[in-house]
C-alpha positions in Angstrom: 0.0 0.0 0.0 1.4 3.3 -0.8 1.5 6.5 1.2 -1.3 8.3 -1.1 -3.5 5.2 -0.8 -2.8 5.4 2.8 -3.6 9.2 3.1 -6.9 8.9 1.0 -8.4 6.1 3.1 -7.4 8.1 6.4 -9.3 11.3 5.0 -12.1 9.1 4.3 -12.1 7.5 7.6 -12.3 11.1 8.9 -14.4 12.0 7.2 -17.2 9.5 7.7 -16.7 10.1 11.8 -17.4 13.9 11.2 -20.5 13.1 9.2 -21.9 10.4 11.9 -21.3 12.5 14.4 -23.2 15.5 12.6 -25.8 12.8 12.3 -26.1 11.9 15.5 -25.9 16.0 17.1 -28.9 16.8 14.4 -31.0 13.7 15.6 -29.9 14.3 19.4 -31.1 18.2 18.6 -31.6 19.7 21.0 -29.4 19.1 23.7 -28.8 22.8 25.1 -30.4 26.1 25.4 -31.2 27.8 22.2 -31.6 31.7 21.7 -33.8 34.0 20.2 -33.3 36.8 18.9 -35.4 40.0 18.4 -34.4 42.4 16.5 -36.6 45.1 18.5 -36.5 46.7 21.9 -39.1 45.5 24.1 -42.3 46.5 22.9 -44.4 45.8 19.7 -45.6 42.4 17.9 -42.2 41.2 17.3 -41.8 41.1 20.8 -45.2 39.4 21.4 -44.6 36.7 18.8 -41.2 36.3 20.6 -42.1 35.7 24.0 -44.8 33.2 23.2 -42.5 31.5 21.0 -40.1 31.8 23.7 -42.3 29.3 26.1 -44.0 27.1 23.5 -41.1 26.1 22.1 -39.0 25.5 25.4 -42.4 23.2 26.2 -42.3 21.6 22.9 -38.3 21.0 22.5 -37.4 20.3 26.4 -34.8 23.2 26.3 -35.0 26.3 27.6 -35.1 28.9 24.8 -33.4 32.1 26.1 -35.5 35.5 24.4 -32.8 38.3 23.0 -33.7 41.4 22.4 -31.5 43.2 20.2 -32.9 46.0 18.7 -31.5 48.9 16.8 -30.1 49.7 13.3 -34.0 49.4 12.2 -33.7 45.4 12.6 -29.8 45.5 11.5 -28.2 44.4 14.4 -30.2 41.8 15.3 -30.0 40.1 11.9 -26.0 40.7 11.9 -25.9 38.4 15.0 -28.1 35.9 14.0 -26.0 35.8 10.4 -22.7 35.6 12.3 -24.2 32.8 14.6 -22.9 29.4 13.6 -25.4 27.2 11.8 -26.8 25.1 14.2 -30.2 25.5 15.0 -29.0 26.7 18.4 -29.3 30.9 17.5 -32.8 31.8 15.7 -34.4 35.2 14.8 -37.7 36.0 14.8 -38.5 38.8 12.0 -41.5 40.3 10.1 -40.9 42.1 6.8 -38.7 44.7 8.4 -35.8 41.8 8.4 -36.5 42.1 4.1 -37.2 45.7 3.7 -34.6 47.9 5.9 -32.0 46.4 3.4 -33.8 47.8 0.4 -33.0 50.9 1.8 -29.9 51.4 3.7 -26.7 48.8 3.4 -26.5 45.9 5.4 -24.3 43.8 6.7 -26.0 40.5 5.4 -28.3 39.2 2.5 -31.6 38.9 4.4 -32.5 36.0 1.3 -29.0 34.4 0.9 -27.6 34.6 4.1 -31.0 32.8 6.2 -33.1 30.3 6.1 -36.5 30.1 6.1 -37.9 28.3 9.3 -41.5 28.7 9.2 -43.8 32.0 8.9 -46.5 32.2 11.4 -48.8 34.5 11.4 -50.3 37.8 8.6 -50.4 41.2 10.6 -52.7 43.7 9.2 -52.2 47.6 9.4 -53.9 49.9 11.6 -54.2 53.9 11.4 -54.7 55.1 15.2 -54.6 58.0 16.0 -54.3 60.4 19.3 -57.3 60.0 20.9 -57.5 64.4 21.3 -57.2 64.3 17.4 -60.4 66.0 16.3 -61.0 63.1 13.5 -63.7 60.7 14.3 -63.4 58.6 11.3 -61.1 57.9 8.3 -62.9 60.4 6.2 -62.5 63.4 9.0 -59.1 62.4 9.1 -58.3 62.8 5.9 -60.0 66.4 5.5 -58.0 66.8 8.4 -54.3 66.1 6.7 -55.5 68.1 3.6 -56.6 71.3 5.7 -52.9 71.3 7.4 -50.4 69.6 5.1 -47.0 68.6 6.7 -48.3 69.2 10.5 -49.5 66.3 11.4 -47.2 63.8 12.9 -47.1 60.3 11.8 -44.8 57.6 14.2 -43.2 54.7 12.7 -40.7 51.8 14.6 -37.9 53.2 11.8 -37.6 54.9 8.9 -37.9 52.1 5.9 -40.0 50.1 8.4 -42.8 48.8 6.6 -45.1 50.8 9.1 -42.7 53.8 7.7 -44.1 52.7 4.2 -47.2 52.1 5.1 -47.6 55.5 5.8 -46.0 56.5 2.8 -48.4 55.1 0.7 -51.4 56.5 2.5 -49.9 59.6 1.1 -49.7 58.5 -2.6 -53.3 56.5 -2.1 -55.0 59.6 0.3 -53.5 62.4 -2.0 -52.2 64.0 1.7 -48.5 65.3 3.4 -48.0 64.2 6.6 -44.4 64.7 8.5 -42.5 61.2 9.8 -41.1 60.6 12.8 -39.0 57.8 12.9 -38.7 55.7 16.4 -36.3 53.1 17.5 -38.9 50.0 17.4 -43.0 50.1 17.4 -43.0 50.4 21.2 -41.5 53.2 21.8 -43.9 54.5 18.9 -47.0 53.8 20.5 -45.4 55.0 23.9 -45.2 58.5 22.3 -48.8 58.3 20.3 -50.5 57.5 23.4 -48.9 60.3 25.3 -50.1 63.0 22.4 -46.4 63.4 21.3 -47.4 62.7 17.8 -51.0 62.3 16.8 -51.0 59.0 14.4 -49.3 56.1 13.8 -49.6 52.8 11.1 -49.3 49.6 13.5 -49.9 45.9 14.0 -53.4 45.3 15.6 -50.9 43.3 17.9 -49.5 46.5 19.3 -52.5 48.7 19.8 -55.3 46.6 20.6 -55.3 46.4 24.4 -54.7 50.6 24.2 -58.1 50.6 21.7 -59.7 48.8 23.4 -58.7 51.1 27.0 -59.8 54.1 25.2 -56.0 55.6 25.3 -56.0 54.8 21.3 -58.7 55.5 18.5 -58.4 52.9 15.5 -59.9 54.1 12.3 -59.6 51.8 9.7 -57.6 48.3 9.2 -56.4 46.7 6.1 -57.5 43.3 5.1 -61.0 42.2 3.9 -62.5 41.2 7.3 -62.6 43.2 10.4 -59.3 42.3 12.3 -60.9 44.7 15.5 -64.2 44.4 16.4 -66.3 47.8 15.6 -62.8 48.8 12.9 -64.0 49.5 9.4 -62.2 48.4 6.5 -60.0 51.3 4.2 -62.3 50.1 1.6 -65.3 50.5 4.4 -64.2 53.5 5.6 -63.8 55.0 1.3 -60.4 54.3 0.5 -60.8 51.1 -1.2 -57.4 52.0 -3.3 -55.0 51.4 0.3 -53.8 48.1 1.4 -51.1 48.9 3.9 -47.7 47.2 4.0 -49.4 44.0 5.6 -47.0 41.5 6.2 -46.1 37.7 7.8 -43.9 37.3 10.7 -41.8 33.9 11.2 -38.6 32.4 12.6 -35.3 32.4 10.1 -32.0 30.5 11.3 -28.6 31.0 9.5 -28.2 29.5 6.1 -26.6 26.2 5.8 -28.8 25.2 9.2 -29.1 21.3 8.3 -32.1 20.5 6.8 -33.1 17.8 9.5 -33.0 20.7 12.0 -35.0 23.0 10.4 -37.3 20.6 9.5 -38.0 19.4 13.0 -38.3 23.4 14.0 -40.6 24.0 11.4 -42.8 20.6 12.5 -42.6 22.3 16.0 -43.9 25.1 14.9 -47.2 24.3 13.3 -48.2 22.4 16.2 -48.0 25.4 17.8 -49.5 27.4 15.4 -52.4 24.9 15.3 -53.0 25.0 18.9 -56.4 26.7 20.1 -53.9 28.7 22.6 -51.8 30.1 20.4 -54.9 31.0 17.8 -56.4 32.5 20.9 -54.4 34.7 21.7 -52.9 35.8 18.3 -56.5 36.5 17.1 -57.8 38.5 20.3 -54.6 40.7 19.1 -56.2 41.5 15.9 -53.6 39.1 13.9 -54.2 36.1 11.8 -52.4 33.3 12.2 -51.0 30.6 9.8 -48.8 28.3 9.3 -46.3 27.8 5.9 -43.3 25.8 5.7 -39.7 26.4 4.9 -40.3 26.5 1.1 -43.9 28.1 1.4 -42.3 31.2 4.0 -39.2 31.4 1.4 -41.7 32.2 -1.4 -43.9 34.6 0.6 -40.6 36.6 1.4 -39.8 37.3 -2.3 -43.2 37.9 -3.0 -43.5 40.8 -0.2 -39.6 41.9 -1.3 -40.8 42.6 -4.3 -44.0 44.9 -3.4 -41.6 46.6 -1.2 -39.3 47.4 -3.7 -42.1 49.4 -6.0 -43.3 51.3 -3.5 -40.2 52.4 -2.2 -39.7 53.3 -6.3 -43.0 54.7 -7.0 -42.7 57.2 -3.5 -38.9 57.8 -4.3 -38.0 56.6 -0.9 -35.2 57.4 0.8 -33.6 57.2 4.1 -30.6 59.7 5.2 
């Protein structure tokens, strides 16, 4: 036997003991905590979906699943550590369309397509217009005489400019044929924080993070997209006269780094529609004003491109841009 014959059959001996003992750690997944990231502060639906994933999927999996709020950078630093994390189903991220549109807009560190995988999406948010309940605009069509009598004064929050609540608002311009000033915020929280304290008199949200306030009377919700009533007693756009508006809707799921084995992601993804399918989790997701459902890896994967691209023409058609 000769010393290259010798060589090969030791590389292939290695390398069948790396790839049964990848095997077993995928099919012995998981055997530690796992972390998950959100890309927000404290606040909003991201941090909702979080949290309840958080403790469903600790019960599900038998490990504790450690929630990290990361927020800043509009989404960006969240999704840099999750990219950076090494591929092992042990570091996940939950996003919503932000993770896909902030990078249509400013650089990022990452390709939010290439440089993920898709886990499973898990629920559609709607958008919301509230407004300050000491607005003097009792419906969507007072409202709107309202931002045509003073254009540029009123105050519109977002969770970040390029959010898609920032576009949603954006288009409401284009569709309402009305100039409104943005204020960009550091994450929907803080948003609301400010809307409810009469610091800016309307925002574009999840029914997720304004419900309980409607509901408590420190919010007034106008209209919601969608074609059923997300909110009890909330009109429509197209109700309320401006069929032409369909927010910047969007679905929410869990991404791991890309080259996550398949078995892995597969099992996550099984995880999650049992959760998803649960009268619990429909429970409490709906009485936020949020619809849930399940997709798959593939099914979320084509879902993102098909919202990337919407994004993308509206931030053409406004001539968006963020300094």
């Amino acid at each position: 036997m000769n010393v290259f014959s010798t060589v090969v059959r030791t590389l292939a001996a290695v390398a069948l003991l790396a790839l049964a003992s990848a095997t077993d750690a995928q099919q012995d997944y998981p055997n530690r905590p796992i972390r998950l990231i959100i890309p927000n502060p404290p606040g909003g639906s991201t941090t909702f979906y979080g949290r309840l994933f958080g403790q469903k999927l600790s019960e599900a999996l038998g490990q504790q699943v450690i929630v990290d709020n990361r927020g800043g950078g509009n989404g960006l630093i969240g999704g840099d550590a999750l990219a950076k994390s090494p591929p092992d189903g042990y570091t996940l991220e939950i996003v919503s369309s932000t993770h896909y549109l902030t990078p249509l807009l400013i650089p990022a560190p990452y390709d939010p397509i290439k440089d993920f995988t898709t886990v499973a999406a898990y629920a559609r948010n709607e958008t919301v217009l509230v407004v300050y309940p000491g607005l003097p605009a009792k419906n969507l069509r007072d409202f709107i005489a309202l931002a045509k009598a003073k254009p540029g004064q009123l105050n519109y929050a977002s969770s970040g400019g390029g959010s898609p609540l920032h576009l949603a608002g954006e288009l409401f311009e284009l569709v309402a044929g009305v100039k409104m000033q943005h204020i960009p915020y550091k994450g929907g929280g803080p948003a609301v924080t400010d809307l409810i304290g009469g610091q800016v008199q309307l925002s574009f949200q999840t029914p997720i993070a304004v419900t309980a306030h409607v509901k408590g009377g420190r919010l007034r919700a106008l209209a919601i997209t969608g074609k059923s009533r997300g909110l009890p007693q909330v009109p429509t756009f197209a109700e309320a006269g401006l069929a032409g508006y369909y927010g910047l809707a969007g679905y929410q799921g869990i991404v791991a780094p890309a080259g996550t084995p398949r078995a892995i992601v597969n099992k996550l993804s099984a995880e999650v529609a049992k959760i998803v399918a649960s009268q619990d989790f429909i429970d409490k997701v709906t009485e936020q004003g949020a619809e849930p459902g399940y997709a798959n890896p593939e099914q979320y994967g084509a879902l993102v491109k098909t919202d990337t691209a919407r994004f993308a023409k509206l931030i053409k058609d406004a001539n968006i841009k963020i300094d």
